[in-house]
N, C-alpha and C positions, 0 to 999 in steps of 0.2 A: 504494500500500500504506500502511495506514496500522496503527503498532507504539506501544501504552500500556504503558508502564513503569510500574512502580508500587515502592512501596518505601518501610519508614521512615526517619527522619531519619539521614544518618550510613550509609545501607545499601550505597551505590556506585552508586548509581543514576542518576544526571548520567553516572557517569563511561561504564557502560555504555551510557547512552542514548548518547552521545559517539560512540562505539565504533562503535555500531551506525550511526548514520546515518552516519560515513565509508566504513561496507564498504559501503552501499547504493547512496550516491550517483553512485557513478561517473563517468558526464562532466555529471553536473547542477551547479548552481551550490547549495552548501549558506547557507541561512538560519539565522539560534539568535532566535527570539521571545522576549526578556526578558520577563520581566512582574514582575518585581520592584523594587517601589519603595521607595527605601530612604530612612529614617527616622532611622537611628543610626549609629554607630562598625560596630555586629556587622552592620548590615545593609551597609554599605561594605565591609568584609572578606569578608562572604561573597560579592560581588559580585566582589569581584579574585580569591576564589579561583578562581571560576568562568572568568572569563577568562583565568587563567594556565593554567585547565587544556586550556583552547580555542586556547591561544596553537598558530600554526601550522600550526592543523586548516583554514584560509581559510575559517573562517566571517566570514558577513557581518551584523553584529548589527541587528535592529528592536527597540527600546524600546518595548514595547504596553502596557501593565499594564492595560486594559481595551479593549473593543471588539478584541477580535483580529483578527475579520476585517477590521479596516482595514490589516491588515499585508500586505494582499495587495499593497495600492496603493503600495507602499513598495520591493517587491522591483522590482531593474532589469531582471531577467531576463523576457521576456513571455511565451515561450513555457512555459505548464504543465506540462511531462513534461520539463521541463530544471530544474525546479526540486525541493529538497528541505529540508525545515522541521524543525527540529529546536524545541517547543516548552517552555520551564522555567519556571515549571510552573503546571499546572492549582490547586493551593491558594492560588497568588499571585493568580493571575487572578480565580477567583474571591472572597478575602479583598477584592479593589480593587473588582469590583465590586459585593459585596454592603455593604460599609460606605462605598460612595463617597459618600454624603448621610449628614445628621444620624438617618434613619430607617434601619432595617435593611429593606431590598427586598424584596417578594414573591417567598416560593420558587420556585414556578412559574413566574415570569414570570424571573426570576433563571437557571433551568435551563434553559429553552428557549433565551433569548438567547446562553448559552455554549456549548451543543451546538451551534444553528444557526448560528454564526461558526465553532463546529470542523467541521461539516460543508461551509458555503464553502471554509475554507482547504483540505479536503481535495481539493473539487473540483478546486482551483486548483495544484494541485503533484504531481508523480509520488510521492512517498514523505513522508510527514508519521511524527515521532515522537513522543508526549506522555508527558510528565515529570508523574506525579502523586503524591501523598503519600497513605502508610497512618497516619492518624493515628483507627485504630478501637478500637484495641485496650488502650489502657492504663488500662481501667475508671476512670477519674475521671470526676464528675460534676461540669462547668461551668455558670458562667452561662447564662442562656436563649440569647443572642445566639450563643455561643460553641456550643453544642450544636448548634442551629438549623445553624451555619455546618457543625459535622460532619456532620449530616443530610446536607445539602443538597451536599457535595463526595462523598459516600457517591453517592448518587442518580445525579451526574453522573460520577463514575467506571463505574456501572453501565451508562449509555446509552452509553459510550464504549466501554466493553469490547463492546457488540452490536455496534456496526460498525467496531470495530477488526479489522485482520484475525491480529493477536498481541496477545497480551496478557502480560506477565512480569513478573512479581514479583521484584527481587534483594534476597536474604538476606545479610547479608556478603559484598555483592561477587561471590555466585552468582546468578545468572539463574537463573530456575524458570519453564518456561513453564508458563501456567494455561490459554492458548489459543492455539493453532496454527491455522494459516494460511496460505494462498499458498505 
């Protein structure tokens, strides 16, 4: 099964993806795919908040910030229906690797490569969750680069919700489903 959370900044939405992949996982081994690479003070903080909030839950952290599907080779568990991914989040992921060079990356070739590492990792695991960001909606008008990047996590949010088989929105901390499944 695989469940895309979505949500703006500050929404509760780590906390409920959190949530959800512990009632799921059952006797599976739970994974948390990092993809954030941290830069600053604020990005160290928001890094330990997230692991205080995971203290406990026995996740087993993979630091990916690009290439996802390489996290497959990382989990110790082999068997696929024993495993469960909790990934945070698709705007990291794709921010690392659309500025990973001094060029900004081809869309297309940009978008393919991150769905088709979310489509590996999903083959590879009983229950995947993805953690992505609503950042559509606050009518500012950015630099090219910066737009391009909303575009193009827009797009990739879309292919995800097709074969997702949930899709939810949390508003304050409410969960909204937008698509039901399984």
């Amino acid at each position: 099964m695989m469940i895309m959370i979505t949500g703006g900044s500050g929404s509760g939405k780590s906390s409920y993806a959190e949530d959800c992949i512990t009632k799921i996982s059952k006797n599976c081994k739970k994974y948390y795919i990092a993809t954030m690479q941290v830069f600053d003070e604020e990005g160290k903080q928001r890094i330990e908040r997230h692991k205080n909030m995971r203290s406990g839950k026995n996740f087993k952290t993979i630091e990916q910030p690009c290439n996802v599907e390489n996290a497959i080779e990382k989990m110790d568990i082999k068997d696929p229906s024993k495993r469960t991914v909790l990934l945070e989040c698709m705007s990291n992921l794709l921010a690392n690797e659309m500025f990973s060079d001094e060029t900004i990356q081809d869309r297309h070739m940009i978008m393919d490569k991150i769905t088709d590492g979310i489509r590996q990792l999903k083959n590879e695991v009983r229950h995947l969750v993805i953690v992505t960001n609503n950042v559509f909606e606050d009518g500012t008008v950015y630099d090219d680069a910066t737009m391009e990047y909303i575009k193009i996590l827009g797009c990739i949010n879309e292919r995800l919700s097709e074969i997702a088989d949930q899709v939810i929105e949390v508003v304050v901390g409410i969960p909204v489903i937008l698509k039901e499944g399984m």
